[in-house]
C-alpha positions as CSV (number, residue, x, y, z in Angstrom):
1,X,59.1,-8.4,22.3
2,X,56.2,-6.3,23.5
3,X,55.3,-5.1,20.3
4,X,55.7,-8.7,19.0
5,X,52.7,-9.7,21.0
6,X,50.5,-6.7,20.7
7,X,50.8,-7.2,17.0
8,X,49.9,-11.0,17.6
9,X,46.9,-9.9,19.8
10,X,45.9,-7.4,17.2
11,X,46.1,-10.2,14.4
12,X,43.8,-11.9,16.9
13,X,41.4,-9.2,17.4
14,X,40.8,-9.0,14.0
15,X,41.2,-13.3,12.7
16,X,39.0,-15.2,14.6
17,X,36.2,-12.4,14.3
18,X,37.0,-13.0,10.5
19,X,36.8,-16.9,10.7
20,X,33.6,-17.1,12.5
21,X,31.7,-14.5,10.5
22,X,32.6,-16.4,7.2
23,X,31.4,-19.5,9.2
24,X,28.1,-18.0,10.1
25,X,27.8,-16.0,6.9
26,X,28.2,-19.5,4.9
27,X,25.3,-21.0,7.0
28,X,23.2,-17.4,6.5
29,X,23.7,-17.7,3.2
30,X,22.9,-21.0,2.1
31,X,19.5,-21.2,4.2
32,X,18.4,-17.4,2.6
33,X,19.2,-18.9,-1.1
34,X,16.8,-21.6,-0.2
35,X,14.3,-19.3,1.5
36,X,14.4,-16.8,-1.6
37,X,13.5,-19.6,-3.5
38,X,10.4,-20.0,-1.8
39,X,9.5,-16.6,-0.3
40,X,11.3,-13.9,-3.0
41,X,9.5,-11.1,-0.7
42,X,12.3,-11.6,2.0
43,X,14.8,-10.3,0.4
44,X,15.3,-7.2,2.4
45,X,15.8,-9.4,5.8
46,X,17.8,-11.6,4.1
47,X,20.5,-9.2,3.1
48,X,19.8,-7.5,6.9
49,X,20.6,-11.0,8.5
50,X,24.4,-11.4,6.2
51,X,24.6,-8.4,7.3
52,X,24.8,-8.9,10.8
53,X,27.3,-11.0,11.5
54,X,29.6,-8.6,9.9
55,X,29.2,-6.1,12.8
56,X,32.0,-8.4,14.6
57,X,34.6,-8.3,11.9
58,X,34.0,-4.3,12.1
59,X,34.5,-4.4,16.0
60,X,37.2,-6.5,15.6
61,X,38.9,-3.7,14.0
62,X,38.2,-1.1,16.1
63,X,40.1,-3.5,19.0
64,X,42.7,-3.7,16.9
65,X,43.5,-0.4,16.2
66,X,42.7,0.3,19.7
67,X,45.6,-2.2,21.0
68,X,47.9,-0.7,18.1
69,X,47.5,2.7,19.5
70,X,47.8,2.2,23.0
């Protein structure tokens, strides 16, 4: 049972993380389309700011493997 629920909180650790960075990546992306359309010399900061969000997926991860080890 124990390793039941570490796998569930790993699954966790790893899902919502997922779930909100697609939420905040959809939001990101559909204001830089219409910022690029206007401004084409953001580009960089653009890409920097989808970027970002992605950082929690990746720790995410790292907790995961971290309860998976322990």
């Amino acid at each position: 049972m124990e390793k039941v629920l570490m796998a569930f909180a790993a699954a966790l650790a790893v899902g919502l993380p997922a779930l909100a960075t697609a939420w905040a990546q959809s939001r990101i992306g559909a204001a830089g389309a219409g910022t690029l359309a206007e401004k084409p010399e953001l580009t960089g900061t653009i890409i920097i700011l989808l970027a970002i969000p992605e950082t929690m997926v990746i720790l995410g991860f790292v907790v995961a493997a971290m309860i998976l080890v322990l």
